[in-house]
N, C-alpha and C positions, 0 to 999 in steps of 0.2 A: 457489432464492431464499433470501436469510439472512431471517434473525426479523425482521418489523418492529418498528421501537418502537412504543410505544401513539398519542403524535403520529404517525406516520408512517399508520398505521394509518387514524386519524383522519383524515387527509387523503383518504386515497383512497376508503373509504367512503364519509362523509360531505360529505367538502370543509371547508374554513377554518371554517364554523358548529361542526362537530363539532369539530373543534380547539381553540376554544375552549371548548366544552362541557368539554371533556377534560382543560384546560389550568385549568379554574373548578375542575372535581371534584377534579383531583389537589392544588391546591394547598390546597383548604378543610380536606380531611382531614387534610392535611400540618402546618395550623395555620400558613400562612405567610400566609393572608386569612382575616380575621375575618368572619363572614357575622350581620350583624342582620337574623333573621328574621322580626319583627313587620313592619319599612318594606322588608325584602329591599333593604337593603344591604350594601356590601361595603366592606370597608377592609384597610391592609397590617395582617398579624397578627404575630408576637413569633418564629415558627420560623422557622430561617433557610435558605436555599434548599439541593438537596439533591443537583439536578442533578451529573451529571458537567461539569467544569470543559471551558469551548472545547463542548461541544455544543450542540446545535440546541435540546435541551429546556430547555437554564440559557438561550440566548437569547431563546425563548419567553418564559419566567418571568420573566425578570426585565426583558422589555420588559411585560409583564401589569404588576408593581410598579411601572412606571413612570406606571401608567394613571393610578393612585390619588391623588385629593388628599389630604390631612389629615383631611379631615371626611368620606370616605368617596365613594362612586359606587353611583345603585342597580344593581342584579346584571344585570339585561338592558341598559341603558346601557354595565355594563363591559364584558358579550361581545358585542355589537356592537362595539365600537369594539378590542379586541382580535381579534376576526373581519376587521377594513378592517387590523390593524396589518403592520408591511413582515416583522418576524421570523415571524409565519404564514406569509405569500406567501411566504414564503425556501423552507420545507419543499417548493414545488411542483419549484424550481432542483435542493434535495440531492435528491428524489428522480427526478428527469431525469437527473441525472450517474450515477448510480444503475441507470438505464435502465427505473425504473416509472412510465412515465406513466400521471397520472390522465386518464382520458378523462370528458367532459362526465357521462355518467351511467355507472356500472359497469353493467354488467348482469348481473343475480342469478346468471347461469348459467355468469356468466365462470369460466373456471380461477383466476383469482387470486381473486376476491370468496368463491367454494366453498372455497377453500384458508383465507382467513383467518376466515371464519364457521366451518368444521372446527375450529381451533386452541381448545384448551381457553380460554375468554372468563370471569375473575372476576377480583374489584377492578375497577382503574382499564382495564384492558383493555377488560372487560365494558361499559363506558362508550363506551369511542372506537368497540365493532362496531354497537352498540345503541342507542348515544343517549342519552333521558331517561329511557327503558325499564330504562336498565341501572344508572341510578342505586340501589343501596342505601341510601344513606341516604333516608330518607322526607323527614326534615325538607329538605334541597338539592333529592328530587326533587317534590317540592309548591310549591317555588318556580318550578319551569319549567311545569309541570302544570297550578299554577291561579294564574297574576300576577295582581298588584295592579291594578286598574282605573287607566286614565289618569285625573288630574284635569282636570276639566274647566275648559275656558276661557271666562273672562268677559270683556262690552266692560267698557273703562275706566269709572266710574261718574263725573259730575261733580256733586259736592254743592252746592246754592245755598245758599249764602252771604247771611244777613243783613249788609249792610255799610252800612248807611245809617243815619242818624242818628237818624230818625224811625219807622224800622219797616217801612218799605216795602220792598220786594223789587228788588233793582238787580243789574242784570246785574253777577258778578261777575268777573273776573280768568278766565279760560279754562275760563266755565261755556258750558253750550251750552242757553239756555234763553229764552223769549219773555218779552218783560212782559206782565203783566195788565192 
């Protein structure tokens, strides 16, 4: 079997989560996403993409760049939604034509799984066998590690409204409250 790529890699291990893990890692180091690490978000960054032209990995990325608005996306919003995107799903097609199917769960003792856990795993590679595990950077791997708390949801509050001329308390305008 020839070399997988590091996505490819990713796919079969881990399935389309790990892909995008992979696809987050390589492009933060690469400086073509800017990662704000106090609110862990993410926005397009100033390096330009690096990919070989017509491959799988340049239409990953730069359907990843597509994600991003202006003002940024937080980091787990963007790989989810890069995890659902159609250029992931694609890698399951090249690697079908290919003749590796990923099967629902690999199993650890497979021949292929023991063959790409063998293969020397550092940098970006080390990512797509490993996961969050294989993240070196601390600062990227602290964001998967320990995320930011959901904010909490509040009901709508409705303020009563003095609107009466003498002082009294009058049902206002789409308050939701009893007279006294």
């Amino acid at each position: 079997m020839k070399r997988l790529t590091d996505y490819e890699t990713a796919w079969i291990l881990g399935g389309a989560e790990r892909v995008a893990l992979t696809v987050f890692v390589t492009m933060a180091t690469a400086g073509q996403l800017e990662v704000g690490f106090k609110r862990q978000r993410v926005k397009e960054g100033e390096a330009p993409l690096e990919a070989a032209e017509g491959s799988a990995a340049l239409r990953i990325e730069t359907a990843a760049l597509d994600l991003l608005p202006a003002s940024g996306l937080p980091v787990d919003e963007f790989v989810a939604q890069l995890t659902a995107s159609q250029a992931v799903m694609a890698l399951d097609d090249a690697l079908a034509a290919q003749g590796v199917v990923r099967p629902r769960i690999l199993p650890r003792f497979s021949p292929l799984h023991r063959e790409l856990r063998e293969q020397v795993a550092t940098g970006l590679r080390r990512v797509a066998v490993l996961g969050v595990a294989g993240i070196d950077d601390l600062r990227l791997r602290e964001i998967f590690e320990n995320p930011l708390p959901e904010v909490p949801q509040f009901e709508r509050v409705n303020p009563i409204k003095d609107n009466t001329f003498d002082g009294t308390l009058d049902r206002s305008p789409g308050g939701s409250y009893q007279r006294w």
